[in-house]
C-alpha positions as CSV (number, residue, x, y, z in Angstrom):
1,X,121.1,29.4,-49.4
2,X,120.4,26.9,-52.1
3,X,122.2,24.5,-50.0
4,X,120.5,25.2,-46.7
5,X,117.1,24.4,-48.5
6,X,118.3,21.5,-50.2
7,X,119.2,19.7,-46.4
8,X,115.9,20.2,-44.9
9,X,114.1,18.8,-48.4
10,X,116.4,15.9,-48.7
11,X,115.7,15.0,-44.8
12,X,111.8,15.3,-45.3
13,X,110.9,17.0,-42.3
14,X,109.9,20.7,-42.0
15,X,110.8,23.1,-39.6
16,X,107.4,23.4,-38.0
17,X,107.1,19.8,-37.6
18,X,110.0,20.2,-35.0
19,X,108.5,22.6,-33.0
20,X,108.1,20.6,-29.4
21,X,104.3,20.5,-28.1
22,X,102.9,20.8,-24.6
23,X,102.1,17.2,-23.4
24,X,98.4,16.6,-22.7
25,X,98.1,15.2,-18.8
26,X,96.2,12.0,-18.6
27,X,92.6,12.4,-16.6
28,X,93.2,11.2,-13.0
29,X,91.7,8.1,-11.9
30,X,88.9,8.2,-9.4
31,X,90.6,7.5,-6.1
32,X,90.4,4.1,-4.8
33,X,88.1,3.9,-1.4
34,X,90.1,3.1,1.6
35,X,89.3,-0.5,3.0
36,X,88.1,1.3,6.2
37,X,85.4,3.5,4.4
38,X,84.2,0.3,2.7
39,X,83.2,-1.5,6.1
40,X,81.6,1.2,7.2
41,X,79.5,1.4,4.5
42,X,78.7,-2.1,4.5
43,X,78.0,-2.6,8.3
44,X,75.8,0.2,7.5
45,X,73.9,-1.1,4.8
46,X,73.9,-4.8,7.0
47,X,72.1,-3.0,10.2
48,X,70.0,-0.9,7.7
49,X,68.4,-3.9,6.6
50,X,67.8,-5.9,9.5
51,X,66.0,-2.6,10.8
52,X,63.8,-3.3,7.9
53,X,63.9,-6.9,8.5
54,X,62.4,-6.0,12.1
55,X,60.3,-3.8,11.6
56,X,58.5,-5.6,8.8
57,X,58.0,-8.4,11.0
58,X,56.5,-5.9,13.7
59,X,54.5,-4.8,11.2
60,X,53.2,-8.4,10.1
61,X,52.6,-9.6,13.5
62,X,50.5,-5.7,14.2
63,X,48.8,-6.5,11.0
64,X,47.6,-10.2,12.0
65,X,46.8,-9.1,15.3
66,X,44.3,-6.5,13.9
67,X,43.2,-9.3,11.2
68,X,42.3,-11.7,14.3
69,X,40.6,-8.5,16.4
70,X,38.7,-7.4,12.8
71,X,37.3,-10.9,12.5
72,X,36.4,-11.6,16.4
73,X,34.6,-8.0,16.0
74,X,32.3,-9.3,12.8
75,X,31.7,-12.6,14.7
76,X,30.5,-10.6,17.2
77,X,28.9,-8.5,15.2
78,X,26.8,-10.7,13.4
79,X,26.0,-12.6,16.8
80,X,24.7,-9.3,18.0
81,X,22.3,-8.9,15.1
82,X,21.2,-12.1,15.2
83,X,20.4,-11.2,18.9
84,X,18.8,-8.1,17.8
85,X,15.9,-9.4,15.3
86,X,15.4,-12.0,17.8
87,X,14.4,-9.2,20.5
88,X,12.9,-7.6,18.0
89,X,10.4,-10.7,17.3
90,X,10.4,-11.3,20.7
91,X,9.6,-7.5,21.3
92,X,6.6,-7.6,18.3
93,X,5.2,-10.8,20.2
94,X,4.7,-9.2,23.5
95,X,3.5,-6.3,22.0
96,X,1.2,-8.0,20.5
97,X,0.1,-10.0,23.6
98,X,0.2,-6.7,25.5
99,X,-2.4,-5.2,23.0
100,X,-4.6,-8.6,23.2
101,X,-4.3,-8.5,26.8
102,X,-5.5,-4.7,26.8
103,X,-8.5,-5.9,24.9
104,X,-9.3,-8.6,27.2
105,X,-8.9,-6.5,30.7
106,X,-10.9,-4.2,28.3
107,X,-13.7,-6.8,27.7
108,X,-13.5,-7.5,31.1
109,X,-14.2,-4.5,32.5
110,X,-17.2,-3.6,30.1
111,X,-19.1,-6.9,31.2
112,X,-18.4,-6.0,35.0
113,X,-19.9,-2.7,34.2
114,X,-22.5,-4.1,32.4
115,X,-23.5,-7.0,35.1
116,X,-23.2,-3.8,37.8
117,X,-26.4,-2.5,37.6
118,X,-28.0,-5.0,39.8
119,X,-25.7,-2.6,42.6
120,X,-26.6,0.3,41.4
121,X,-30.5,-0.3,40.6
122,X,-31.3,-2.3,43.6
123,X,-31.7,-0.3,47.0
124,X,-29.8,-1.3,49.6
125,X,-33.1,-1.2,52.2
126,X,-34.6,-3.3,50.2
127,X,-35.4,-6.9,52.2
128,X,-35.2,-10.5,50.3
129,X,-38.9,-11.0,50.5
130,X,-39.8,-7.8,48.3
131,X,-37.0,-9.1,45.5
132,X,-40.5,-10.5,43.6
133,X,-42.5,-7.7,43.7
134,X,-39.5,-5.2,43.0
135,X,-39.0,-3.8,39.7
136,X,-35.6,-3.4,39.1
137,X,-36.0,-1.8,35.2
138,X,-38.9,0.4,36.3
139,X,-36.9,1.9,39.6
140,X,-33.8,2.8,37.5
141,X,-34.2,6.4,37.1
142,X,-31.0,7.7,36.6
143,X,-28.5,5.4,34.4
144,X,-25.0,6.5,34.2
145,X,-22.6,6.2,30.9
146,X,-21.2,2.7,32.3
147,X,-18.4,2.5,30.3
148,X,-14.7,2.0,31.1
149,X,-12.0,4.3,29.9
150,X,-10.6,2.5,27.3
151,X,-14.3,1.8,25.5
152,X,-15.3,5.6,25.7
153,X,-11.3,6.8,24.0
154,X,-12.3,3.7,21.5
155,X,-15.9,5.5,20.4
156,X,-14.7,8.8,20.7
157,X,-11.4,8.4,18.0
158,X,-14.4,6.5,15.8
159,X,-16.4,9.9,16.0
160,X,-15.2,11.1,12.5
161,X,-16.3,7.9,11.0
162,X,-19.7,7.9,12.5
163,X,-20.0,11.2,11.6
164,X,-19.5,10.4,8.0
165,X,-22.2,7.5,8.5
166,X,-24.5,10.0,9.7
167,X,-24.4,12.7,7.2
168,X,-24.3,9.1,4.6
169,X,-27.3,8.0,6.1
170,X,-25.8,4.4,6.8
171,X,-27.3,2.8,9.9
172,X,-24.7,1.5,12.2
173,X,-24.5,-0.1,16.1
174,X,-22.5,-0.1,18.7
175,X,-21.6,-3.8,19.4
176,X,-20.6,-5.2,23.0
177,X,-17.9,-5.8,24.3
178,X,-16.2,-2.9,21.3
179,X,-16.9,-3.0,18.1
180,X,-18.9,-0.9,15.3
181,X,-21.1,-2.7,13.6
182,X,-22.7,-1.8,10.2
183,X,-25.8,-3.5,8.5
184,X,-25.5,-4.7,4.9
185,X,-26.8,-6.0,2.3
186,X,-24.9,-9.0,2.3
187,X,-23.2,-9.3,5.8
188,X,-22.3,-6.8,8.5
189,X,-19.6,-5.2,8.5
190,X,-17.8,-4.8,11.6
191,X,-15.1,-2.9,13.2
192,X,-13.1,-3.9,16.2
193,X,-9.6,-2.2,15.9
194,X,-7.8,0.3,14.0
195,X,-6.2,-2.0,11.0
196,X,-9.9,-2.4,9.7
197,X,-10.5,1.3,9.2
198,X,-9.2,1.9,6.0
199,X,-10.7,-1.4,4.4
200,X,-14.2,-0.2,5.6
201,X,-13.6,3.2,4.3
202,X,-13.0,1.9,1.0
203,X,-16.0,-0.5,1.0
204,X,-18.1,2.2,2.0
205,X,-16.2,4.5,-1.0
206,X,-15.8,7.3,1.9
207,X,-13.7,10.0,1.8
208,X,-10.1,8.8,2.3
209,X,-9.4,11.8,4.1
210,X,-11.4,10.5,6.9
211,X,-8.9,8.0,7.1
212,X,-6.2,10.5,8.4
213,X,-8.4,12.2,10.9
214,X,-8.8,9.1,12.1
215,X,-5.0,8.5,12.4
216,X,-5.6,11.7,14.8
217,X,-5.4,11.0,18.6
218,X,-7.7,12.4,20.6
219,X,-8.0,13.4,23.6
220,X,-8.8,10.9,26.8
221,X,-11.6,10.7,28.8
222,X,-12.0,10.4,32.4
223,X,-13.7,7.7,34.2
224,X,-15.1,10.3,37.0
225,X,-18.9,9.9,37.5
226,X,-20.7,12.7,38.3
227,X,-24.2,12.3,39.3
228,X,-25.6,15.7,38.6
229,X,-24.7,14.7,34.7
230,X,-26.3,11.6,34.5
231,X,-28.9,11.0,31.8
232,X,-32.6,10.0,32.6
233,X,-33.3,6.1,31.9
234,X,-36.5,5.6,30.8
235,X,-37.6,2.3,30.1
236,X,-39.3,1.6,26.1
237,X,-42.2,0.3,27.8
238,X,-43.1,4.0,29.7
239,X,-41.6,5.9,27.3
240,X,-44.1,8.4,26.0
241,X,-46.1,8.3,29.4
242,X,-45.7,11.7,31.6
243,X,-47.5,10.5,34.6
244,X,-44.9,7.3,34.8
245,X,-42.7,7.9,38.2
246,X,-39.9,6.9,35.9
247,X,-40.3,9.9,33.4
248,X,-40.8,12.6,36.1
């Protein structure tokens, strides 16, 4: 026994240390690709990007083609505004002659009216020779409103005004060819289209409310004459004498 224990002491090893152990496998490498695989792969990735190559051109050349479009449509664009406000001066200016030219037929037609009564006071049977001994003022019995259309709508959107003159007390006239005239102090003031209303109203410190009835339109006249509504002329001479055959 004694000599047993003295072997494995004097060779310096112990029992357990001779025990054999299970050997620990090495981890595997990762498989090298085949050469095959690796082509594949890379004629993959070489036709993946000259797709994108391609396309991204495409898309460039769609791009500048819509840039060129987008910049032909604003140079159009402005070119058609420019176009526009010039119509549209163009379009003010013949409005504006339209109106004038209105107001000229309109003027027109009141001093035809006005140089007609020579037709309608004259008798037809009546021969050259009697012209000097005729009496054209004193014959006139029956005087018509000889007014064109366009004067009688012009008085008749003015009626609110005049009305307010009236109930005021302010004198005012009816001037020829159209136009409102009212005495003062220091000058007449007068009236001959719409864009004066409100600076009349406010020298005449009026109610601005008449303003917007004025604004109002009213409704037309009609240029029918009917003789059973005609209104007696009397001339200022005869006025005030029953027995005159123009008064009867």
């Amino acid at each position: 026994m004694g000599s047993s224990s003295d072997e494995i002491s004097a060779d310096g090893e112990d029992y357990y240390t001779k025990v054999p152990t299970r050997p620990v496998p090495p981890k595997p490498l990762p498989a090298a690709k085949p050469p095959v695989m690796e082509d594949m792969l890379r004629s993959l990735l070489d036709e993946l990007h000259r797709n994108i190559a391609t396309d991204i051109g495409q898309f460039r050349e769609e791009i500048n083609g819509v840039s060129a479009r987008l910049q032909h449509t604003e140079l159009n664009t402005t070119d058609h505004e420019n176009r526009i406000q010039t119509l549209e001066r163009q379009m003010a200016a013949l409005q504006q002659e339209q109106t004038q030219a209105k107001e000229n037929m309109s003027v027109m037609e009141d001093k035809r009216h006005w140089k007609n009564i020579k037709i309608r006071g004259l008798p037809d049977t009546l021969e050259p020779a009697e012209f000097r001994t005729y009496s054209a003022v004193c014959a006139i019995r029956y005087f018509p409103p000889n007014r064109p259309r366009a004067t009688l709508d012009w008085r008749r959107s003015l009626h609110p005004l005049t009305k307010e003159l009236i109930a005021r007390k302010i004198l005012y006239r009816w001037g020829a060819p159209r136009s409102l005239i009212i005495p003062k102090e220091h000058g007449n003031l007068k009236l001959t289209n719409a864009a004066e209303i409100p600076g009349i109203v406010q020298v005449l410190e009026l109610p601005e409310q008449t303003v917007a009835v004025l604004s109002q339109p009213t409704p037309s006249t009609t240029t029918h004459w009917d003789p059973g509504k005609v209104r007696p002329f009397v001339p200022a001479a005869l006025r005030g004498n029953p027995s005159s055959p123009s008064g009867s």
